[in-house]
C-alpha positions as CSV (number, residue, x, y, z in Angstrom):
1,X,25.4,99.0,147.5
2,X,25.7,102.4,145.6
3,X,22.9,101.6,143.6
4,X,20.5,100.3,146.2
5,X,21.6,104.0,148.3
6,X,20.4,105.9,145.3
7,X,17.3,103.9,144.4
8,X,16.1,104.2,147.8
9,X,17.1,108.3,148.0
10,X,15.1,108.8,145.0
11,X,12.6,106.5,145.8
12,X,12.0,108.9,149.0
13,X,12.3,112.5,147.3
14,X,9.5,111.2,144.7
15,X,6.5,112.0,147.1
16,X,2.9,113.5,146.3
17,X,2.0,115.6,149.3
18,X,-1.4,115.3,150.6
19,X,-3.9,117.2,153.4
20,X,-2.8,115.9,156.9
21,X,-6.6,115.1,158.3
22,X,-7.9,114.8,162.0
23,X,-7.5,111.3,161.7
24,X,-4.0,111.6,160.8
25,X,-3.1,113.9,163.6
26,X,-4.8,111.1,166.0
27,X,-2.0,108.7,165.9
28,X,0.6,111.4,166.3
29,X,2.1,112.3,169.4
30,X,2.0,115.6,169.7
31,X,3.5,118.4,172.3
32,X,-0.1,118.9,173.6
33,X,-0.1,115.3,174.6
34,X,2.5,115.8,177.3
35,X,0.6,118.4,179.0
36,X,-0.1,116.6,182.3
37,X,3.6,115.5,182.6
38,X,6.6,117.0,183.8
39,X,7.7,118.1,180.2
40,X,8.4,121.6,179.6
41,X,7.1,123.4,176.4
42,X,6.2,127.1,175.4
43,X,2.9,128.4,175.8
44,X,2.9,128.7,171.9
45,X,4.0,125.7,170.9
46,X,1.5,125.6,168.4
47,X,3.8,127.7,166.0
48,X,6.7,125.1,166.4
49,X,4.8,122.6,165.1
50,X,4.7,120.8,161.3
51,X,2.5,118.0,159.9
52,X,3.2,116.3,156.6
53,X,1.2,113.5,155.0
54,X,2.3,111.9,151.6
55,X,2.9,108.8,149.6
56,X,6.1,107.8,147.9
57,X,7.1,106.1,144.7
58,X,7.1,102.8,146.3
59,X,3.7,103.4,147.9
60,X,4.4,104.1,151.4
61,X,2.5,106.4,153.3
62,X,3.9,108.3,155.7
63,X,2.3,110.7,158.2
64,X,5.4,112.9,159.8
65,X,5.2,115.7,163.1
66,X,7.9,118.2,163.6
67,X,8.1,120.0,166.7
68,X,11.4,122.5,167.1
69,X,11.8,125.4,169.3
70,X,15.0,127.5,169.8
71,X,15.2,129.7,172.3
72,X,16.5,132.7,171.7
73,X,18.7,132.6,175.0
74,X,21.9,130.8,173.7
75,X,22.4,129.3,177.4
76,X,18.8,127.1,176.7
77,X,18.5,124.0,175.1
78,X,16.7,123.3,172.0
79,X,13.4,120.6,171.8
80,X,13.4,118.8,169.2
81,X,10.2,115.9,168.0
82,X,10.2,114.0,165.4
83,X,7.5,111.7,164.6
84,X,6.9,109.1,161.7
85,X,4.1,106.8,160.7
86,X,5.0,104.6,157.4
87,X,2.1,101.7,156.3
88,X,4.4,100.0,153.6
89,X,2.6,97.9,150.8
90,X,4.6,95.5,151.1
91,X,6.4,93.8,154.4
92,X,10.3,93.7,152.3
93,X,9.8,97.7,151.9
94,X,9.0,97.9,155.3
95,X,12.6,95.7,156.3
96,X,14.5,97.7,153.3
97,X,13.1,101.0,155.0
98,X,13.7,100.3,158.2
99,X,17.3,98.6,157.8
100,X,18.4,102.2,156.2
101,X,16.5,104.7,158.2
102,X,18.4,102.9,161.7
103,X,21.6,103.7,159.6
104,X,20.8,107.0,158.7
105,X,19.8,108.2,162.5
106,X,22.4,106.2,164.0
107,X,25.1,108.2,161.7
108,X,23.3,111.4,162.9
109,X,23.1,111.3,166.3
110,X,26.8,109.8,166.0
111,X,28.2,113.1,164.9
112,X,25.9,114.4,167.5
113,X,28.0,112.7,169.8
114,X,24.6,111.2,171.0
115,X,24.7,107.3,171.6
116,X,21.4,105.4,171.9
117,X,21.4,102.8,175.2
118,X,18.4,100.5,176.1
119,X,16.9,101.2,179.3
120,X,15.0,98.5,181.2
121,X,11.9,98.0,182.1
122,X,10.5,101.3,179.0
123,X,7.7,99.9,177.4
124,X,8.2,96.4,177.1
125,X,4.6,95.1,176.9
126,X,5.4,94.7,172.9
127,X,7.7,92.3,171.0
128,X,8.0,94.4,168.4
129,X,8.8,97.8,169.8
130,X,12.5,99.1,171.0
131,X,13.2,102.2,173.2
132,X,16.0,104.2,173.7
133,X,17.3,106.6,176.1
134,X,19.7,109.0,174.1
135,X,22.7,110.3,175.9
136,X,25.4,112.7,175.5
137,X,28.6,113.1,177.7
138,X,26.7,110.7,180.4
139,X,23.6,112.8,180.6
140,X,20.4,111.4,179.1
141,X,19.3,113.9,176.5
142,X,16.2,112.4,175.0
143,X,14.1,109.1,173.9
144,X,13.8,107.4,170.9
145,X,10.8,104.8,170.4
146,X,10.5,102.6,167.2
147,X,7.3,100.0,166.4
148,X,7.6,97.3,163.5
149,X,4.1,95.7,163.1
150,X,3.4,93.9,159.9
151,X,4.0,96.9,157.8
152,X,4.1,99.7,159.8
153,X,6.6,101.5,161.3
154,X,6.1,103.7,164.3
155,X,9.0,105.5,165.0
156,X,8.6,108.7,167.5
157,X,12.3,110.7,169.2
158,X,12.6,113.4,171.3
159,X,15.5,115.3,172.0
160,X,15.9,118.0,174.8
161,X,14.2,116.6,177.3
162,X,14.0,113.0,179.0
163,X,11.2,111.1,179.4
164,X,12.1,108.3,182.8
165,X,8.4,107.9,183.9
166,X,7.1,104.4,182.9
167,X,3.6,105.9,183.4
168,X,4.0,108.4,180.2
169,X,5.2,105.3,177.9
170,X,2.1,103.6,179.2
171,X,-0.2,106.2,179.2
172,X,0.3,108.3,175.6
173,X,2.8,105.7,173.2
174,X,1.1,102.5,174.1
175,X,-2.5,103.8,173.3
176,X,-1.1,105.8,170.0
177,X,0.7,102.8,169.0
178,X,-2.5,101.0,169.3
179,X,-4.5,103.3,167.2
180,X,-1.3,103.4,164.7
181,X,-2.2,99.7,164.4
182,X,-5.3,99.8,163.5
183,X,-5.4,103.0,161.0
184,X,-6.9,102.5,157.7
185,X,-4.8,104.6,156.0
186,X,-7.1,107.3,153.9
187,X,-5.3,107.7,150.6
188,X,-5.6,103.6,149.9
189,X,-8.4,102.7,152.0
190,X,-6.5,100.0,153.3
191,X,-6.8,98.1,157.0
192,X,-3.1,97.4,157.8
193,X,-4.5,95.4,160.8
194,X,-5.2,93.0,158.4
């Protein structure tokens, strides 16, 4: 088990970076997306923001948004996003990936003290999708979304701020998990709708 845990750590710090494009930031949920919800976000949240693009050892390609703003008033709560896109060569990667990268944000939101509960009725038009409210001393604190199709991963949390409103998982995840599906990923040219 050792081994496999170091394999797959070095198999994930062995990445060639590449230039996130506008195609890229299309199947990203972004903080501008939220705009005509009831989400709360600095006028400048353009300088909270970080996009990563880049393929692993295994051959994974990953597209990754960061959104974190700390307000400088202790009192205030920090918003956190954290967005990932994997197209795995090969569907066992994807299982491997996925098996360990549950584990590893289960154990950190564990000493969080942040549990992960399945709320009904979130999103359910897809098999292959699980969402989460995340919750903290009986308050919900955030969402978690994650989409295994074929070999993708879609995997999208925010923490902070709640998301209840059916409407928004319709509206924004369901039409970027649609165009997640069918990206043809530009460093290998490949259709993953296939």
């Amino acid at each position: 088990m050792l081994r496999a845990i170091m394999l797959l750590l070095f198999v994930f710090s062995s990445c060639v970076s590449q230039t996130v494009n506008d195609d890229d930031r299309k199947i990203l949920i972004t903080v501008n997306d939220f705009k005509e919800y009831d989400l709360i976000f600095p006028g400048n949240y353009k300088k909270y923001e970080k996009y990563n693009k880049y393929i692993s050892l295994d051959g994974t390609s990953t597209i990754e948004y960061e959104y974190e703003y700390s307000p400088a008033d202790e009192k205030s709560d920090i918003t956190f996003i954290s967005q990932r896109v994997e197209y795995h060569l090969k569907k066992s990667d994807q299982l491997v990936s996925d098996k360990f990268g549950g584990f590893v944000v289960k154990s950190i939101l564990k000493s969080y003290g942040v549990s992960m509960k399945e709320p009904s009725g979130m999103f359910k038009n897809r098999q292959d999708t699980k969402v989460f409210s995340l919750t903290s001393e009986g308050y919900d604190v955030g969402n978690m979304l994650v989409v295994s199709f074929d070999r993708m991963t879609f995997s999208y949390t925010l923490v902070g701020q709640h998301i209840k409103d059916p409407e928004v998982w319709s509206d924004i995840f369901a039409e970027k998990v649609d165009l997640a599906t069918k990206y043809k990923a530009s460093f290998y040219k490949i259709d993953y709708n296939k």
